[in-house]
C-alpha positions as CSV (number, residue, x, y, z in Angstrom):
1,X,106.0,126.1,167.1
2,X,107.3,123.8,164.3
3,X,111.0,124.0,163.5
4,X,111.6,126.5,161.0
5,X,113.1,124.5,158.0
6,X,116.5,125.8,156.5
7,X,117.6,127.1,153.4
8,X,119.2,124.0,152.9
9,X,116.0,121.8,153.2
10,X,113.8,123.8,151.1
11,X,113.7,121.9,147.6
12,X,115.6,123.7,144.9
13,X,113.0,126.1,143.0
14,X,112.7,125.2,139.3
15,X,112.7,128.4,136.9
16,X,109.6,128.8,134.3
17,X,111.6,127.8,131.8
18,X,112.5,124.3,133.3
19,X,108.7,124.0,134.1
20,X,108.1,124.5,130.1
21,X,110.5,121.5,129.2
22,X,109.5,119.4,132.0
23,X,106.1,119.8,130.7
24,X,107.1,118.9,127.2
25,X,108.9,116.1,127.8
26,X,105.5,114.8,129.6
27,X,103.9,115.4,126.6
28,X,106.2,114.3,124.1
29,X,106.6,110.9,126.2
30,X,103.2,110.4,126.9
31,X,102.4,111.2,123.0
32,X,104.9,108.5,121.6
33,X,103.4,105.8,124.5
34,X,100.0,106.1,122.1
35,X,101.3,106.6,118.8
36,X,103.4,103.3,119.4
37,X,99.7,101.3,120.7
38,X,97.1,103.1,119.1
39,X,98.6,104.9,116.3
40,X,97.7,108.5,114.9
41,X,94.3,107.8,115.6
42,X,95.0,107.7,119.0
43,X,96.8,111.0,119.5
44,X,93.6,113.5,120.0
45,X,94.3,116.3,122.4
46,X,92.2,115.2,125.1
47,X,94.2,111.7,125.5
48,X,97.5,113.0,125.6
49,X,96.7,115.4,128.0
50,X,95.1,112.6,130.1
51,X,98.3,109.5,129.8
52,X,100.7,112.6,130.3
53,X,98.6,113.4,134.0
54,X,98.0,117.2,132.8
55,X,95.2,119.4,132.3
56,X,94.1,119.9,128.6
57,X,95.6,123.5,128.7
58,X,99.3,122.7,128.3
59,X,98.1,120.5,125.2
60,X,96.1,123.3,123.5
61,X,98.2,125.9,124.3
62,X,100.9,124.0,121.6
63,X,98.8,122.4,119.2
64,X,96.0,122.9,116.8
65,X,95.1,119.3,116.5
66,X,96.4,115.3,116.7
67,X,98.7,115.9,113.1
68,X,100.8,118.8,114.9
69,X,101.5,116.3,117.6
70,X,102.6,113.3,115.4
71,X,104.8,115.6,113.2
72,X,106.6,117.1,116.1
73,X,106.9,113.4,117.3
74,X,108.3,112.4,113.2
75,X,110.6,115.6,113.0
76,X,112.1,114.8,116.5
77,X,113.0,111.0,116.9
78,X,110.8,108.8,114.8
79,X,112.1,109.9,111.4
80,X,116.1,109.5,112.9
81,X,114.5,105.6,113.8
82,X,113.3,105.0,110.4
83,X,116.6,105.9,109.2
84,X,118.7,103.7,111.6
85,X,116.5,100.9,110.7
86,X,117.5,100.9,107.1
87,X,121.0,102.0,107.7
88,X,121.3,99.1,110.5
89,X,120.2,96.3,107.4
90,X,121.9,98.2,105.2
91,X,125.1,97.9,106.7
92,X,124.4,93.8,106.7
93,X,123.2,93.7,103.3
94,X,126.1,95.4,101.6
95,X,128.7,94.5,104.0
96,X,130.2,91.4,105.2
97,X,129.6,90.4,108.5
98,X,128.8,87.1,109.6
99,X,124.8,88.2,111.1
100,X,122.8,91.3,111.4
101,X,123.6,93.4,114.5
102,X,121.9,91.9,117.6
103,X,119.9,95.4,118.0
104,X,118.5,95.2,114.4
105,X,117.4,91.8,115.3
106,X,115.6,92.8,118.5
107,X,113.6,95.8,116.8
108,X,112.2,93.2,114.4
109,X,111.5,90.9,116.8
110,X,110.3,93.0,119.9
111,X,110.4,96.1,118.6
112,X,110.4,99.3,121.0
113,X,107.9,102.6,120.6
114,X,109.9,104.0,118.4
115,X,110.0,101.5,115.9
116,X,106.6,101.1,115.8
117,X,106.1,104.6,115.9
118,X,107.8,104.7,112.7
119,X,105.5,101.9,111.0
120,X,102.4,103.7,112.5
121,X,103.1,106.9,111.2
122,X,104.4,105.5,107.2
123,X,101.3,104.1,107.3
124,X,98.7,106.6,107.6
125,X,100.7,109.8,106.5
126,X,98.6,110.0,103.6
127,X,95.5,111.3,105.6
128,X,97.5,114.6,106.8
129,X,98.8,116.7,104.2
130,X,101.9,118.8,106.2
131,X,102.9,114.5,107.5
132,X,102.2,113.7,104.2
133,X,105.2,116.0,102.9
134,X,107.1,114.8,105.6
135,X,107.1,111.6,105.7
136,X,107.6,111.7,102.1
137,X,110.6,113.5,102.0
138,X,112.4,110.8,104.4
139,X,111.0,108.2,102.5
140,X,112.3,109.5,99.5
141,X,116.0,110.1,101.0
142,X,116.2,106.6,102.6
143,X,115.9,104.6,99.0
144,X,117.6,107.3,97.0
145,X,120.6,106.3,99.6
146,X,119.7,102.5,99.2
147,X,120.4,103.5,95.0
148,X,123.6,104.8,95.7
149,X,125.1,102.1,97.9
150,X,124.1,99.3,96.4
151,X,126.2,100.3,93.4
152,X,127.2,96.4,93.0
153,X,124.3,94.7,93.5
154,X,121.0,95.8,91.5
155,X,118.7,98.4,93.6
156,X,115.7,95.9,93.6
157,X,117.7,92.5,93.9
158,X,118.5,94.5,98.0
159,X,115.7,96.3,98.5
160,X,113.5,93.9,100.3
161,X,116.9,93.3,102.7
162,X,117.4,96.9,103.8
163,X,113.6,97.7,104.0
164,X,112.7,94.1,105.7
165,X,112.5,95.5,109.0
166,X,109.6,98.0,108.7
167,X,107.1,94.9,107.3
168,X,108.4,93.0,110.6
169,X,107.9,95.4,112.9
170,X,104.4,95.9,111.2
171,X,103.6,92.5,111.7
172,X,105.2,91.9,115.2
173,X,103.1,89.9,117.4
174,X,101.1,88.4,114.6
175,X,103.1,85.8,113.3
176,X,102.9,82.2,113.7
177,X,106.3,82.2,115.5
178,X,106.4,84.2,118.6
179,X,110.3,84.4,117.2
180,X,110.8,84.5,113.5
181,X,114.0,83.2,112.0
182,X,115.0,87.0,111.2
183,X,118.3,86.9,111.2
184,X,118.6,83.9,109.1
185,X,116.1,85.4,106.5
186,X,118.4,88.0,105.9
187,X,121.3,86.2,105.9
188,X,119.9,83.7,103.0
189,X,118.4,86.8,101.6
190,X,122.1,88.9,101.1
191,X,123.5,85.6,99.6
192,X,120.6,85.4,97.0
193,X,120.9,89.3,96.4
194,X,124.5,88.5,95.9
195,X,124.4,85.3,93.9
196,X,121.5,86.0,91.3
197,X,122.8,85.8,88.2
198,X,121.5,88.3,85.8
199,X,118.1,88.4,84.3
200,X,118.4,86.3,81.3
201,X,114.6,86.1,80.5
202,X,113.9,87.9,76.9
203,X,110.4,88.9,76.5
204,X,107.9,91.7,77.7
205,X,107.7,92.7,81.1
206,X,104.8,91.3,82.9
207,X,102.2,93.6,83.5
208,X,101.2,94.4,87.2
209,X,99.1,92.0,88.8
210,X,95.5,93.3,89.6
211,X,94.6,93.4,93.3
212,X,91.0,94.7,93.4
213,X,89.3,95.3,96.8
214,X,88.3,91.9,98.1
215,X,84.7,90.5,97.4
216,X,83.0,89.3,100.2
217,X,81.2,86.1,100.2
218,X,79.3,85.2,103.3
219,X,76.4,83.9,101.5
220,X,74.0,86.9,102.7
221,X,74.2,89.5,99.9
222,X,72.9,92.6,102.2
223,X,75.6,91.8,104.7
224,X,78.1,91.8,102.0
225,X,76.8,95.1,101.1
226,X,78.0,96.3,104.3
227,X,81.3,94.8,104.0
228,X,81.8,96.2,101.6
229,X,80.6,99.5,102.3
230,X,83.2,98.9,105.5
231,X,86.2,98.4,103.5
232,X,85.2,101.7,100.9
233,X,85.2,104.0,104.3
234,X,88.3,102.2,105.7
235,X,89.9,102.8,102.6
236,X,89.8,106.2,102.7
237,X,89.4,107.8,106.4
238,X,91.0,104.4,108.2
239,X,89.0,102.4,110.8
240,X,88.9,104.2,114.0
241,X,87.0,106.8,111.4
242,X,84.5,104.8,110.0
243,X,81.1,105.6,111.6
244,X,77.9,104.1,111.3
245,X,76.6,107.0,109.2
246,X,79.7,107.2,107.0
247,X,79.1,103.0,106.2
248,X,75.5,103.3,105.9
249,X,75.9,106.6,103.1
250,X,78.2,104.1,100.7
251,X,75.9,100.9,101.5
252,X,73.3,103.2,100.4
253,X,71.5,101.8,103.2
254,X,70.5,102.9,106.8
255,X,72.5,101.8,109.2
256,X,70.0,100.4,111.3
257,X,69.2,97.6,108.6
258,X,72.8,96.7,109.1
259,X,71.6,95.1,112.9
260,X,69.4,92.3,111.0
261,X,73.0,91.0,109.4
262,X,75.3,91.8,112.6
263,X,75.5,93.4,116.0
264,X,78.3,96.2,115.6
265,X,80.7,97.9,113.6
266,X,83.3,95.9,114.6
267,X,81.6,92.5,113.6
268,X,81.5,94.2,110.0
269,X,84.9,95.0,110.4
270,X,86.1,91.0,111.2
271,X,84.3,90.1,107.8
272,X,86.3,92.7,106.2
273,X,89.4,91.5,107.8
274,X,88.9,87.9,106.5
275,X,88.3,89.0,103.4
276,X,91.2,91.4,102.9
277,X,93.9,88.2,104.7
278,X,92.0,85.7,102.4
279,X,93.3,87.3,99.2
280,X,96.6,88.5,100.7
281,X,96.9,84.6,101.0
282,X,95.8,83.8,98.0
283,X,98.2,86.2,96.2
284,X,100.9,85.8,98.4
285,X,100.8,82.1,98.9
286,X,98.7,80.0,97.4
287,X,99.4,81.3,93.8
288,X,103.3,80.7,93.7
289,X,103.2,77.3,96.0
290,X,103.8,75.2,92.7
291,X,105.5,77.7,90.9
292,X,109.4,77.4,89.2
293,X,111.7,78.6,86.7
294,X,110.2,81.5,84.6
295,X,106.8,80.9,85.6
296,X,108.1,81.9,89.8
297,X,110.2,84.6,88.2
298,X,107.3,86.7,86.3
299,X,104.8,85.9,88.7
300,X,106.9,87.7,91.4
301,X,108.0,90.5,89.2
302,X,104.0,91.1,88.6
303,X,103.1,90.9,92.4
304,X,105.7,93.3,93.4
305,X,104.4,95.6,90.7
306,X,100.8,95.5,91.4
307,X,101.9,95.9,95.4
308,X,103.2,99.7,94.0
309,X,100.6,100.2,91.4
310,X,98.8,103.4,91.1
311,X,95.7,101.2,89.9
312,X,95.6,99.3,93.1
313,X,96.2,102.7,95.4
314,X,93.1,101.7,97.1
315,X,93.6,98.0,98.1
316,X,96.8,99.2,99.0
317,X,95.0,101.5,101.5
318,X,92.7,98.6,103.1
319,X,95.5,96.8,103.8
320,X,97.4,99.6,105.5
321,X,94.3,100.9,107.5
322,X,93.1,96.8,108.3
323,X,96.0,95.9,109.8
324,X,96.8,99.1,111.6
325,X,93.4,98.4,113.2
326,X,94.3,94.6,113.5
327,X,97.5,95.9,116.0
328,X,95.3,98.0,118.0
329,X,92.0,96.0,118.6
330,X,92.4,92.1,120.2
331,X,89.7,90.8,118.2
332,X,90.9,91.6,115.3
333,X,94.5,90.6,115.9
334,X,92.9,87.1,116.4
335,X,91.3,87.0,113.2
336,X,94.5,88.0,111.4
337,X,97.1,85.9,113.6
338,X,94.5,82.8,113.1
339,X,94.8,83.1,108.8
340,X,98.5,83.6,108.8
341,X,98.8,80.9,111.2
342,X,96.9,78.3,108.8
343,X,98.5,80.1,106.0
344,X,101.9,79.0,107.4
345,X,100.7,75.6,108.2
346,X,99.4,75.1,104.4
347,X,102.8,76.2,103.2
348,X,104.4,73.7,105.4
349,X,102.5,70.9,104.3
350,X,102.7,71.3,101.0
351,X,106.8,71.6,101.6
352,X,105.8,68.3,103.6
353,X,107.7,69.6,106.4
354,X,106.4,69.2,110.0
355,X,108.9,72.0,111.9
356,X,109.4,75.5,110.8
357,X,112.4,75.3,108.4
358,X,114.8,77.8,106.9
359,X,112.5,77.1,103.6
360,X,109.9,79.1,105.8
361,X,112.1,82.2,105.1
362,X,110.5,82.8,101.6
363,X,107.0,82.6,103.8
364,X,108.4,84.8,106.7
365,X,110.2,87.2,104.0
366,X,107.5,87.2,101.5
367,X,104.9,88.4,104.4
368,X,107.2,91.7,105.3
369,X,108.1,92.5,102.1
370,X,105.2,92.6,101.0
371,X,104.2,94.6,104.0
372,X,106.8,97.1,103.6
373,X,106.8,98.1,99.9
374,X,103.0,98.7,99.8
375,X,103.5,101.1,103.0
376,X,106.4,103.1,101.4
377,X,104.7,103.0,98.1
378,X,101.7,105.0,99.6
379,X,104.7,107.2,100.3
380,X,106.9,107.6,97.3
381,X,107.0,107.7,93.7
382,X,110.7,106.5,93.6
383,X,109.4,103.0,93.4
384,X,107.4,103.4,90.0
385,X,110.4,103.4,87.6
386,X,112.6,101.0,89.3
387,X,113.5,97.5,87.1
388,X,112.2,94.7,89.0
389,X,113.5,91.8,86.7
390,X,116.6,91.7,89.3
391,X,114.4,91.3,92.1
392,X,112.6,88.6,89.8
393,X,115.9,86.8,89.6
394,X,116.8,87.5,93.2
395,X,113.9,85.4,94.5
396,X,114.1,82.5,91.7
397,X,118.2,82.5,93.7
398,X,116.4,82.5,97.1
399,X,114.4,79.7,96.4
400,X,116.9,77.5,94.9
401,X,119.3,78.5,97.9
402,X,116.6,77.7,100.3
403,X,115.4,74.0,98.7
404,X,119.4,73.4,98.6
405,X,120.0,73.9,102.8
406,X,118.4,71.7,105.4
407,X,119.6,74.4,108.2
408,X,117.5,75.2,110.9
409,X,116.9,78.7,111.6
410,X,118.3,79.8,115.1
411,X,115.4,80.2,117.5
């Protein structure tokens, strides 16, 4: 006979009510792992079950579909990250410290689940009405608080400081620079929120600058049906959505006749990219390469405006949904990182600078802000009656501040 085992060896028993929250915490832990790689998109039942190791009981027996999971996941820890991201650049942009906090620093750089669970979440909240609310309300808070504290330097002169991080973590990965000069972007960018003299410029305001869907141009006119058909359904349901029947219904085509242009979806898709990163280029780069004095500080004022304007809700949508899609598919990471790489170069050359500077700041700072105000603009109204001549004067002071240093940024 085998040696009866004492009360002392027996492992302890765990009550139901332990079983619950060890279950839970699976769940929870398992769901942020793919809201963090693969976004909302990524949270059906079925796969959380499967990366938490459970059965898909547990799952269904607490939620109705992937938008209960992703709201439990905002109202627990992903809306107090959002918050500590701002509050962590906000206490650098309206303080005095020498550099950002080394944490800040590292979530922008490398950032961890929960940081880009926040930037996953912003930027599809729209397609789920109770995250919708939600999200909103957060979003909402976080710039009325930027208002209040920045009682000494105009609201849209430190926006882009405090909200920088959210358009860095979003782009994480697919910069040119494996490490961007963060901390030294926000460091120049403080002194030129601080510095900028006051608007001076007497005239009307400039009016928003258009940003239409892109037009694709691959010199076959029924592929660039399709393209465009890609984007429209991106647009609205996002890419992981975006069947072959829903493409072929707004190409007014069958689908089939697509496969004489390309072989897949995802093909149609890499068009659509290119198309989308050729015009955020072209806006966002090549337009203001040559620009100075009032000319730089209009042209700015009318970007950031048509970045937030309700007329341009659906380009602002593509470029949420394309480069949500870029982070989670390879081949279309490629396709973006390759553009922003030569976009970086072009803006280099034409600084006739060989290394990456501290003038690459405007480049580096320009691509996340840009990032970040049309995600929280999907998300808030709060931005639609703000006065952006100080950020217009703000980033006529960061230019002159950047031509005047020949720093290096620390790397």
């Amino acid at each position: 006979m085998g040696r009866k085992i004492s009360a002392a060896e027996k492992p302890p028993r765990v009550s139901r009510a332990q079983r619950t929250k060890n279950v839970q915490t699976d769940i929870s832990a398992a769901a942020l792992k793919l809201l963090s790689t693969k976004g909302v998109d990524g949270l059906s039942l079925t796969k959380v079950a499967a990366e938490a190791g459970l059965s898909n009981g547990p799952l269904y027996g607490r939620y109705d579909s992937p938008e209960d999971v992703a709201l439990e996941l905002w109202e627990g820890s992903i809306r107090d990250r959002f918050h500590l991201l701002l509050d962590e650049a906000a206490r650098f942009a309206l303080g005095d410290a020498p550099d950002p906090s080394e944490w800040l620093v590292t979530e922008m750089t490398n950032p961890s689940a929960e940081s880009l669970a926040v930037v996953e979440t912003i930027a599809v909240a729209r397609r789920y009405p109770m995250l919708a609310e939600s999200v909103r309300t957060e979003v909402d808070s976080a710039l009325q608080k930027i208002r209040t504290e920045s009682s000494t330097i105009p609201f849209s002169a430190i926006y882009p400081w405090i909200t920088l991080p959210l358009g860095a973590i979003v782009y994480s990965g697919m910069l040119p620079s494996e490490s961007p000069p963060w901390a030294d972007i926000l460091r120049v960018g403080r002194q030129a929120a601080i510095q900028a003299p006051a608007p001076t410029y007497v005239g009307s305001h400039p009016a928003p600058l258009e940003l239409n869907l892109p037009n694709p141009d691959t010199g076959d006119l029924g592929l660039d049906e399709f393209v465009t058909a890609v984007m429209l359904v991106v647009t609205r349901v996002g890419y992981e959505k975006a069947t072959a029947q829903r493409v072929a219904r707004a190409a007014g085509h069958s689908f089939s006749s697509a496969y004489t242009h390309v072989e897949s979806k995802d093909e149609l898709m890499m068009f659509a990219i290119t198309a989308m990163i050729d015009q955020i280029i072209m806006t966002g780069d090549e337009s203001f390469l040559h620009m100075t004095g009032d000319e730089l500080f209009l042209g700015m004022i009318a970007l950031e405006l048509g970045l937030i304007s309700d007329n341009n809700r659906s380009l602002r949508q593509l470029r949420a949904e394309s480069l949500v899609a870029a982070r989670h598919h390879k081949s279309l990471g490629e396709i973006l990182r390759t553009r922003l790489i030569e976009s970086a170069a072009h803006v280099r050359t034409a600084e006739k600078s060989e290394t990456v500077p501290l003038s690459s700041a405007f480049w580096y700072g320009a691509r996340a802000n840009g990032m970040t105000s049309l995600l929280l603009s999907l998300n808030t109204r709060l931005l639609d009656d703000v006065d952006w001549m100080p950020f217009g004067a703000m980033v006529k002071e960061l230019t002159r501040l950047i031509k005047m240093s020949k720093v290096e940024p620390n790397r």
